[in-house]
C-alpha positions as CSV (number, residue, x, y, z in Angstrom):
1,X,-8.0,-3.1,35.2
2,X,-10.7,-6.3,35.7
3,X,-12.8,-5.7,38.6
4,X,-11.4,-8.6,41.5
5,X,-14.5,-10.4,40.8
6,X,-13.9,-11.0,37.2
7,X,-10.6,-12.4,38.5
8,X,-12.2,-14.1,40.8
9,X,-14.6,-16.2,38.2
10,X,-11.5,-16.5,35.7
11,X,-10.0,-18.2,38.5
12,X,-12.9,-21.0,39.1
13,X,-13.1,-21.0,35.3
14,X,-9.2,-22.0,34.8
15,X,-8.1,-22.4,38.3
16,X,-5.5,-20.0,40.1
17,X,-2.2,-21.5,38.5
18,X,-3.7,-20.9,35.1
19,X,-4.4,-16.6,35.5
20,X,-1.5,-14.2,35.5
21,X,-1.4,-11.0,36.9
22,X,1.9,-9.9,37.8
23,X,3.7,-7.1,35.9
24,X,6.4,-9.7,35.2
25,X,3.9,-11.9,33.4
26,X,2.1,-9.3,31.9
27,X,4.7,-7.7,30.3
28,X,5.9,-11.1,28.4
29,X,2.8,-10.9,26.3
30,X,2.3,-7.4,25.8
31,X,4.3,-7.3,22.6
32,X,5.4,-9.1,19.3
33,X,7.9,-8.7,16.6
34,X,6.9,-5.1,16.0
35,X,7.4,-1.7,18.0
36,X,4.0,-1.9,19.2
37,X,3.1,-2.7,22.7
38,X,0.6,-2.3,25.8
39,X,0.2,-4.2,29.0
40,X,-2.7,-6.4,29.2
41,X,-4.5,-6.5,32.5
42,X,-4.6,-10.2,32.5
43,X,-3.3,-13.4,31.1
44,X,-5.2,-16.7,30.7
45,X,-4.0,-19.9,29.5
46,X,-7.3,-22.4,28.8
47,X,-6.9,-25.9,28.1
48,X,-10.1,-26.5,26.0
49,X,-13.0,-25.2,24.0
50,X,-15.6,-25.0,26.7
51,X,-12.7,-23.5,29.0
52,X,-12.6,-21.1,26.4
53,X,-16.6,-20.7,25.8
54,X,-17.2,-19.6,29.7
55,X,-14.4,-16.9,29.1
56,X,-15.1,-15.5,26.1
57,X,-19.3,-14.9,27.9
58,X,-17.6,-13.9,30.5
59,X,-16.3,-11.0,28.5
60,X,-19.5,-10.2,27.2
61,X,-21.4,-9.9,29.8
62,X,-18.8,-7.3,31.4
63,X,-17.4,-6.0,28.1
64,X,-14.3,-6.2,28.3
65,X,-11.5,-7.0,25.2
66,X,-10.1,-10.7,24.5
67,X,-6.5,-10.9,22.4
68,X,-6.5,-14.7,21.5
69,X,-2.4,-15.2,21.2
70,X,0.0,-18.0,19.8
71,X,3.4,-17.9,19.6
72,X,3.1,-13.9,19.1
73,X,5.7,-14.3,16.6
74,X,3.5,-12.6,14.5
75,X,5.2,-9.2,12.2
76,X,2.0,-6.7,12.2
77,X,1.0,-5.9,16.1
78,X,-1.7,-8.5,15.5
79,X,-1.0,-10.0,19.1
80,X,-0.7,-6.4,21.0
81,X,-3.6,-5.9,23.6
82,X,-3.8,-2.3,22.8
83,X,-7.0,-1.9,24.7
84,X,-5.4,-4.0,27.6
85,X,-8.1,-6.3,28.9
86,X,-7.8,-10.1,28.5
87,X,-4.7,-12.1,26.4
88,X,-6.0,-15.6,25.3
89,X,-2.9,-17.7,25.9
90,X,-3.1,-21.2,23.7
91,X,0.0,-22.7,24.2
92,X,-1.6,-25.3,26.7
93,X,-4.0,-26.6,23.7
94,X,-1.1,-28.4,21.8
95,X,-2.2,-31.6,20.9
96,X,-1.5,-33.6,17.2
97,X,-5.1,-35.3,17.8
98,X,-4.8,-37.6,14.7
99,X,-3.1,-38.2,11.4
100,X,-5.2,-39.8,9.2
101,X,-3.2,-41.8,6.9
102,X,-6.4,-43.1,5.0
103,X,-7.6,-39.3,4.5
104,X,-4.2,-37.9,4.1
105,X,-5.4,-35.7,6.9
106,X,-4.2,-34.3,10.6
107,X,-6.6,-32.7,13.3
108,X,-4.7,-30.4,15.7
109,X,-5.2,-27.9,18.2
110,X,-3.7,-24.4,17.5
111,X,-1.2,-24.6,20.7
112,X,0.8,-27.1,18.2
113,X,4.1,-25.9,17.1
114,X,4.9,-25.6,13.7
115,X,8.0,-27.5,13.5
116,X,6.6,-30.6,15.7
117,X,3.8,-30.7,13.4
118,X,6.4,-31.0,10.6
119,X,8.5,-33.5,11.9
120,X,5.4,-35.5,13.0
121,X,3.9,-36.0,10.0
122,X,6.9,-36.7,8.0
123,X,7.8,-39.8,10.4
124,X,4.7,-41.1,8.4
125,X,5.9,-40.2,5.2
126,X,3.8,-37.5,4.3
127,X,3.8,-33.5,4.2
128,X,2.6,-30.7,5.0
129,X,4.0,-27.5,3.0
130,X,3.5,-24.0,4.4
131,X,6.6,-23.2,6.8
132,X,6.6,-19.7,7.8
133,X,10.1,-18.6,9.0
134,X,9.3,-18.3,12.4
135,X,8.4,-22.6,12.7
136,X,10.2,-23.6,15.5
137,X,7.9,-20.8,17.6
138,X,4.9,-20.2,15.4
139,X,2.0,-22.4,16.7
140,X,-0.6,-23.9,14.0
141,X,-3.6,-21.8,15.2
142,X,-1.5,-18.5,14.5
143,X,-0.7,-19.5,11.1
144,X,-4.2,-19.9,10.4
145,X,-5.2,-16.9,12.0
146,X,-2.6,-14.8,10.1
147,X,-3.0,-16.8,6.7
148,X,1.1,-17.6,6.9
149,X,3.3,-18.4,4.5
150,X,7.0,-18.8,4.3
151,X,9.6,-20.1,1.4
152,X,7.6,-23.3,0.2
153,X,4.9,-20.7,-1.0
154,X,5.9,-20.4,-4.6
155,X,5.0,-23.8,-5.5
156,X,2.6,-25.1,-2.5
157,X,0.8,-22.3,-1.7
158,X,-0.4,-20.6,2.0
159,X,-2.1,-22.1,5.1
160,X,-5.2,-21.5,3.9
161,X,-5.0,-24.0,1.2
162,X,-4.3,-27.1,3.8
163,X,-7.1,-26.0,6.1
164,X,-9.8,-28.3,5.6
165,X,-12.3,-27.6,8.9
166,X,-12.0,-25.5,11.5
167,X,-13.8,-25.7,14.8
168,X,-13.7,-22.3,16.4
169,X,-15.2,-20.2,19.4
170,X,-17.1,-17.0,17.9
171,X,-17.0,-13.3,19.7
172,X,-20.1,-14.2,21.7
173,X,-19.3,-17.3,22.9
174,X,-20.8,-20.1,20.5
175,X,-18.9,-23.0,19.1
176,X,-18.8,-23.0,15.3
177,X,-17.6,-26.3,13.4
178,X,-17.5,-25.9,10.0
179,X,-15.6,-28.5,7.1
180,X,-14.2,-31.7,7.7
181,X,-12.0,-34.0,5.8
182,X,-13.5,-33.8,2.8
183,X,-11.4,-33.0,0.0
184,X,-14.4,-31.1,-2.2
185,X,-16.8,-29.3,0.1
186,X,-18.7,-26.3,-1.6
187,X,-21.9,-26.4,0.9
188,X,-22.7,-22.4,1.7
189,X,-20.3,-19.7,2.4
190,X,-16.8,-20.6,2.7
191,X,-16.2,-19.7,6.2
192,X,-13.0,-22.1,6.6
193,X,-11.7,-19.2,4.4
194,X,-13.4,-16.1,6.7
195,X,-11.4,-17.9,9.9
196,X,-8.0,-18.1,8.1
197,X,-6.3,-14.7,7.8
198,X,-8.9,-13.0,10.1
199,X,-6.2,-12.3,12.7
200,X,-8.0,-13.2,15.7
201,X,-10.8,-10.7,15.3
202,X,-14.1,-13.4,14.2
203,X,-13.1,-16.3,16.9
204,X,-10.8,-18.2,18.9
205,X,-10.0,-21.2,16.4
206,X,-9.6,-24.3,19.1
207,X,-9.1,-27.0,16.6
208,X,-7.8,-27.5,12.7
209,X,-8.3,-30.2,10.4
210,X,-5.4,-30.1,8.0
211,X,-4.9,-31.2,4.8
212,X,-1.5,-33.5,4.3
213,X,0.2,-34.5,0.6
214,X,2.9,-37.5,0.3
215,X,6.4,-36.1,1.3
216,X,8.2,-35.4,-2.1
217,X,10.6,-38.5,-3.1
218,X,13.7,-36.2,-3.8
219,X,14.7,-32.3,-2.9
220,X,17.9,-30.4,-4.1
221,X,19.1,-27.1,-3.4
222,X,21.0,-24.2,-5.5
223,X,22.9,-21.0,-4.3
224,X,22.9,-18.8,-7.3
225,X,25.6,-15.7,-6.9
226,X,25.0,-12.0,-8.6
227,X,27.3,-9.4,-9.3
228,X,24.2,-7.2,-10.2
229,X,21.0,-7.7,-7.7
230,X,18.7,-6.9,-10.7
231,X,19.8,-9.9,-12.7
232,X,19.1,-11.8,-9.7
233,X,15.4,-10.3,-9.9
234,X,15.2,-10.9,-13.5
235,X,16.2,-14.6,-12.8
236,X,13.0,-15.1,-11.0
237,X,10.6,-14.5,-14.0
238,X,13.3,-16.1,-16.2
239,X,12.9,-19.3,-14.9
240,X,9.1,-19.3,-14.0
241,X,9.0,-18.8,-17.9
242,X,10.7,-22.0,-18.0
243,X,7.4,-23.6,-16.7
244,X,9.3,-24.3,-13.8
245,X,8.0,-23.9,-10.5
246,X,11.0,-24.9,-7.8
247,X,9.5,-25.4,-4.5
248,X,11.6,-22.2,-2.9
249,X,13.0,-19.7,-5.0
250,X,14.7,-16.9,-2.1
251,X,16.3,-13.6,-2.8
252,X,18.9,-12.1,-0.4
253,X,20.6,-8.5,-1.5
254,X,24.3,-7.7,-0.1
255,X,23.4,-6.2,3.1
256,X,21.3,-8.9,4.5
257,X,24.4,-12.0,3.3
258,X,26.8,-9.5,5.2
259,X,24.5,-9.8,8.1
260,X,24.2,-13.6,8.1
261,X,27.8,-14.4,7.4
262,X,28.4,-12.3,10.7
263,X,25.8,-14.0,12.8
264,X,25.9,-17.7,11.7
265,X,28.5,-18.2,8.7
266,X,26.9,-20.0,6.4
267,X,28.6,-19.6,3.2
268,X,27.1,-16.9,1.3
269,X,29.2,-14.3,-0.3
270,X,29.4,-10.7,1.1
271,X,30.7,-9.5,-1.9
272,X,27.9,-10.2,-4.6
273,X,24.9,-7.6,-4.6
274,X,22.6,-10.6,-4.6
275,X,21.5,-14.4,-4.1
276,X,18.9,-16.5,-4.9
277,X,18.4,-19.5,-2.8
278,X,16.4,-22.5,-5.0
279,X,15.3,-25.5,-4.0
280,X,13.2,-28.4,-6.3
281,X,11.4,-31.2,-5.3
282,X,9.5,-34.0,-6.4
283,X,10.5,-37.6,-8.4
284,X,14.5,-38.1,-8.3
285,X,14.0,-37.6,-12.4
286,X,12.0,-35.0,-12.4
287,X,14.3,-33.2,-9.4
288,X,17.7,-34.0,-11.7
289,X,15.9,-32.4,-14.9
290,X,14.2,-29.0,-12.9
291,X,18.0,-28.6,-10.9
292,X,19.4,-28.8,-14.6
293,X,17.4,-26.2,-16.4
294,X,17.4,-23.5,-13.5
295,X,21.1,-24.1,-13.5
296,X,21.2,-23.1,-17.2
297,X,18.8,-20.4,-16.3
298,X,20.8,-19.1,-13.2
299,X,24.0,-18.7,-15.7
300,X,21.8,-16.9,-18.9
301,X,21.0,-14.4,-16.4
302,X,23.9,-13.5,-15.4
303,X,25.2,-15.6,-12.0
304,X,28.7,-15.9,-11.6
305,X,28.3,-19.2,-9.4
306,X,25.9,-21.5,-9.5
307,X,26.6,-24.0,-6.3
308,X,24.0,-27.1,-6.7
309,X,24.2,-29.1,-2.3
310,X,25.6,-32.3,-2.7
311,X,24.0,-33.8,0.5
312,X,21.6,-33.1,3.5
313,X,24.3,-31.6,5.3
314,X,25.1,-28.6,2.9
315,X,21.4,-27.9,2.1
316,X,20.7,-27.1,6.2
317,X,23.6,-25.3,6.1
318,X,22.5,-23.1,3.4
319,X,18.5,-22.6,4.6
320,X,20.3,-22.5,8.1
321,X,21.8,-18.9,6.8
322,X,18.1,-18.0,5.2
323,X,16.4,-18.8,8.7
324,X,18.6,-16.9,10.8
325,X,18.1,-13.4,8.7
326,X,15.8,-11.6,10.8
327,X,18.0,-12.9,13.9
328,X,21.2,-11.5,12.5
329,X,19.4,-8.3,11.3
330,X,17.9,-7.8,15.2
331,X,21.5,-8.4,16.5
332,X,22.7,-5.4,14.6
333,X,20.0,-2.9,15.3
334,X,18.0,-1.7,18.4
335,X,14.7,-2.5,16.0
336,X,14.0,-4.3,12.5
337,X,11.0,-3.7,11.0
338,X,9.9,-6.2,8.9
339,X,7.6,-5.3,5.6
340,X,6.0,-7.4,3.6
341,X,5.1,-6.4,0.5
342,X,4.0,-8.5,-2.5
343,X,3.5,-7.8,-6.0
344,X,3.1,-10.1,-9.4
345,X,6.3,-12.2,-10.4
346,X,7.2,-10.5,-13.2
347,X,7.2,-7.1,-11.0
348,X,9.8,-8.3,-8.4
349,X,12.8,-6.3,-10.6
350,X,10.6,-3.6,-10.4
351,X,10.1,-3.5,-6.5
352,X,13.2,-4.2,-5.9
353,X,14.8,-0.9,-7.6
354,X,12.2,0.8,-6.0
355,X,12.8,-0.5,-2.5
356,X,16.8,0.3,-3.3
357,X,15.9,3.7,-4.6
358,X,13.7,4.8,-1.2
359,X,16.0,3.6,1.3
360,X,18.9,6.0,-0.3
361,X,16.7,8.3,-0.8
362,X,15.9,8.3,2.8
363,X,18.9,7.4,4.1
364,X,18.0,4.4,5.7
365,X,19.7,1.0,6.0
366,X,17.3,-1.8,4.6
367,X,18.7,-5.7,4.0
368,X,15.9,-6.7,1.6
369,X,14.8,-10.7,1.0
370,X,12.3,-12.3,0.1
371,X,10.0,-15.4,-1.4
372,X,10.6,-14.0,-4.8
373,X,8.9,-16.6,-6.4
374,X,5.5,-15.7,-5.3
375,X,6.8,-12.1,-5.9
376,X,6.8,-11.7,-1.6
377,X,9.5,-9.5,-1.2
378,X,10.8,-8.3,2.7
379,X,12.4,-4.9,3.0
380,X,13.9,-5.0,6.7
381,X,14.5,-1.5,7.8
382,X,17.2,-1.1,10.8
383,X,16.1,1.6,12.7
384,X,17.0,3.3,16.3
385,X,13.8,3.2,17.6
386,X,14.6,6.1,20.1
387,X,15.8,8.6,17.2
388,X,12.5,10.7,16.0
389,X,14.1,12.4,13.6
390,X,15.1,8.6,11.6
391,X,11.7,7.6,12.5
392,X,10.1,10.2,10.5
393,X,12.0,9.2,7.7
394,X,11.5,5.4,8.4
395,X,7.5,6.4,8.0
396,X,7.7,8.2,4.9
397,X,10.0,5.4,3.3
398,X,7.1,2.6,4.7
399,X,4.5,4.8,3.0
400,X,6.4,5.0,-0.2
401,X,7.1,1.0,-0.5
402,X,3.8,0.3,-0.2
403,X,2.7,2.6,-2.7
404,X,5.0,1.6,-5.1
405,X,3.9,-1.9,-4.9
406,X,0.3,-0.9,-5.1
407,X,1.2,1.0,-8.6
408,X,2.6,-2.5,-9.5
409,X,-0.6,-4.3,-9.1
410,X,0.5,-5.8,-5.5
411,X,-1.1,-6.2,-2.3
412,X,0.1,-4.9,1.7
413,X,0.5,-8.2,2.5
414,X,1.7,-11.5,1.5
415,X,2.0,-13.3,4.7
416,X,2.1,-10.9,7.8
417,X,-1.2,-9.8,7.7
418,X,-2.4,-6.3,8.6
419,X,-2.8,-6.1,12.7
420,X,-2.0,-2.3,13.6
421,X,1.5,-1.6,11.4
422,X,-1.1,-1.4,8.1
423,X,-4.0,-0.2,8.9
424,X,-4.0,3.3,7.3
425,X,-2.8,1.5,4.0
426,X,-6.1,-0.6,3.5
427,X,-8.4,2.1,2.3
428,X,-4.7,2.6,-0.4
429,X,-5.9,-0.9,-1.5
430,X,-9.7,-1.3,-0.9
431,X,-12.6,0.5,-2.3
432,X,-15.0,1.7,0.2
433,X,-17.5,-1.2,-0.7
434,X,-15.1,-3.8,-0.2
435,X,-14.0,-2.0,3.5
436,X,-17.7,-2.1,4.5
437,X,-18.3,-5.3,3.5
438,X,-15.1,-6.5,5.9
439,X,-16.4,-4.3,8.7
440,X,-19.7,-5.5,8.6
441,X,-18.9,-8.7,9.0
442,X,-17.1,-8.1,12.2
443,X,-19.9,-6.0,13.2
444,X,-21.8,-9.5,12.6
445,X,-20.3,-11.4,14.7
446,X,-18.8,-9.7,17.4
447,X,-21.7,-6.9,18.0
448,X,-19.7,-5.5,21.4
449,X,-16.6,-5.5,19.7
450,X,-14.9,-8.6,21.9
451,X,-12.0,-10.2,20.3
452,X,-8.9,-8.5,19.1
453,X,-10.6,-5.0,19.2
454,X,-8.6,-2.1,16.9
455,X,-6.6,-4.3,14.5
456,X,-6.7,-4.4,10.8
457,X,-9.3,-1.3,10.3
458,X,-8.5,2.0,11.5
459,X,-11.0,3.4,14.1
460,X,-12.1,6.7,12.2
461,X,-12.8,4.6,8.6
């Protein structure tokens, strides 16, 4: 608990509508999308950087732990004040401060939602790729801060490839600014790389410049049906071999199309093993030409169907089914946990007979999808949180994924980043140089061990 005359400052700092203390508050930010949670003793919401400055020296000078937090949609515990203290809420600093149609760049604040950002800069005719499934509640500073992701990652790559400058509060209360609009910028370390994926644990990023490319002339989408999900898994590499690379290219097994069809129909059929979701974009030619050779691909593989969207209006209502997944997997289980394990391209038949072959071996339900195209594959385990005994085996399945993607040259994490669900993995994937190296740099930065205490490392490593 803060001493009443922390409170006290916090409250000239942000004034008293702006600090929450009331179980009921606290409890709505004491979790995330994981089983993890703890109450923070208090909730914040600044409006701006120096708002933000006076807190975080505030918590230095009486030591005491600051969870920056955005739409706390995040999938790892990243968000979870498990040291209680302070939670950093930045939904108040959601402003699009410029589009820069000369630059082909937007400046933002990390409040911004996702999906606003989206349709803003579209109105102008331009684009900006990375669209983690969680859009319509992720905020722009979390998807730095967690490196996201989402389906458009196959062709266009993560967040961290649009961030262009960052300005950022560090652990001890300095304000950073590093990049800009440049497109080429090389100067010293690349520390617009050190902020994204750093999970809140090096600063409070406060403001993003963003890179922006011209919204694609044409998009098409295909549903491609499998009797046998490992043909669907071999279609991936099949058509990658091609030297195509469709925007999306999504893999859904049985389990989780049952689960949809249930929640919002959508069209996708429960009796296949397997799906692949595909969607091109680009010239209307060039769109025409790509949707005609992964048709041809689709069918050498072995699909039984191949159903090409005819308009707008089936398209949504095919990546409506995709977006609701983890929705209609949470409405048929007390608790989904949600991995994320990613391993080369050419693996993903492999780590997907291994994921099938663990979960009967453990007896455990798990609707698998995923962004096969960047070889990102989700294994959603449905678990009664309450039972120990299927928890046990829920923990020695997790151990097992991971390790099997590991043998397959992969990596923990393709988008959800490591919080506290991965932690005893990294030294699985990391020498001990290399887990120095990242722990010295906290060390660096935050020398009384400030922001987002006890993610990503274990504490005996």
């Amino acid at each position: 608990m803060l001493k009443p005359e922390i409170v006290k400052k916090l409250i000239k700092i942000l004034g008293k509508e702006n600090v929450f203390t009331t179980k009921e508050d606290l409890i709505c930010y004491s979790y995330d999308s994981t089983p993890h949670d703890h109450l923070p003793d208090i909730v914040v919401a600044p409006a701006n950087t120096q708002e933000i400055v006076a807190i975080i020296k505030l918590a230095n000078e009486h030591n005491f732990p600051v969870v920056p937090r955005g739409g706390g949609t995040n999938l790892s515990g990243g968000t979870v004040p498990i040291q209680g203290g302070l939670v950093l809420a930045l939904h108040r600093m959601n402003k699009i401060i410029e589009i820069d149609t000369d630059n082909l760049t937007a400046t933002v604040e990390p409040g911004v939602i996702t999906a606003t950002f989206h349709q803003t800069v579209e109105k102008e005719g331009l684009f900006y790729p990375p669209d983690p499934q969680s859009m319509f509640m992720s905020t722009m500073g979390g998807n730095v801060a967690e490196n996201a992701g989402g389906p458009r990652g196959v062709k266009y790559g993560v967040t961290k490839d649009y961030v262009l400058g960052v300005e950022a509060v560090t652990p001890t209360g300095e304000v950073v600014k590093v990049g800009g609009k440049t497109i080429k910028n090389v100067s010293g370390y690349d520390l617009i790389r050190l902020f994204a994926g750093s999970e809140g644990t090096l600063g409070v990023i406060t403001q993003i410049t963003l890179k922006l490319i011209p919204k694609p002339e044409a998009k098409r989408t295909i549903l491609a049906i499998f009797d046998h999900l490992d043909d669907a898994a071999k279609t991936v590499s099949g058509i990658i071999k091609q030297r195509i690379i469709p925007t999306t290219l999504e893999l859904m097994d049985q389990k989780t199309m049952e689960l949809i069809e249930g929640y919002i129909p959508s069209g996708l059929p429960t009796d296949a093993e397997g799906a692949l979701l595909i969607e091109a974009d680009g010239s209307a030619i060039d769109v025409d030409r790509q949707i005609g050779v992964i048709e041809q691909m689709c069918k050498t593989c072995g699909a039984r169907e191949v159903k090409v969207a005819q308009d707008a209006t089936q398209e949504a209502q095919l990546w409506a089914g995709r977006r609701s997944a983890f929705g209609a997997m949470a409405r048929s289980a007390r608790q989904v946990l949600a991995e994320d394990a990613t391993v080369p391209r050419s693996k993903v038949p492999d780590i997907v007979r291994s994921i099938q072959q663990i979960a009967a071996k453990y007896q455990l339900t798990v609707p698998t999808l995923g962004h096969t195209g960047d070889g990102n594959m989700h294994p959603n385990i449905l678990v009664m949180k309450q039972d120990e005994e299927e928890m046990k085996r829920v923990d020695a399945a997790i151990d097992e994924m991971f390790k099997a993607a590991l043998d397959l040259g992969g990596t923990l994490s393709g988008e959800h980043g490591i919080g506290l669900s991965k932690q005893k993995y990294m030294k699985w994937q990391f020498d001990k140089a290399s887990l120095d190296m990242m722990k010295a740099i906290k060390k660096a930065v935050d020398p009384n061990n400030i922001l987002n205490p006890g993610k990503i490392f274990l504490k005996d490593e």
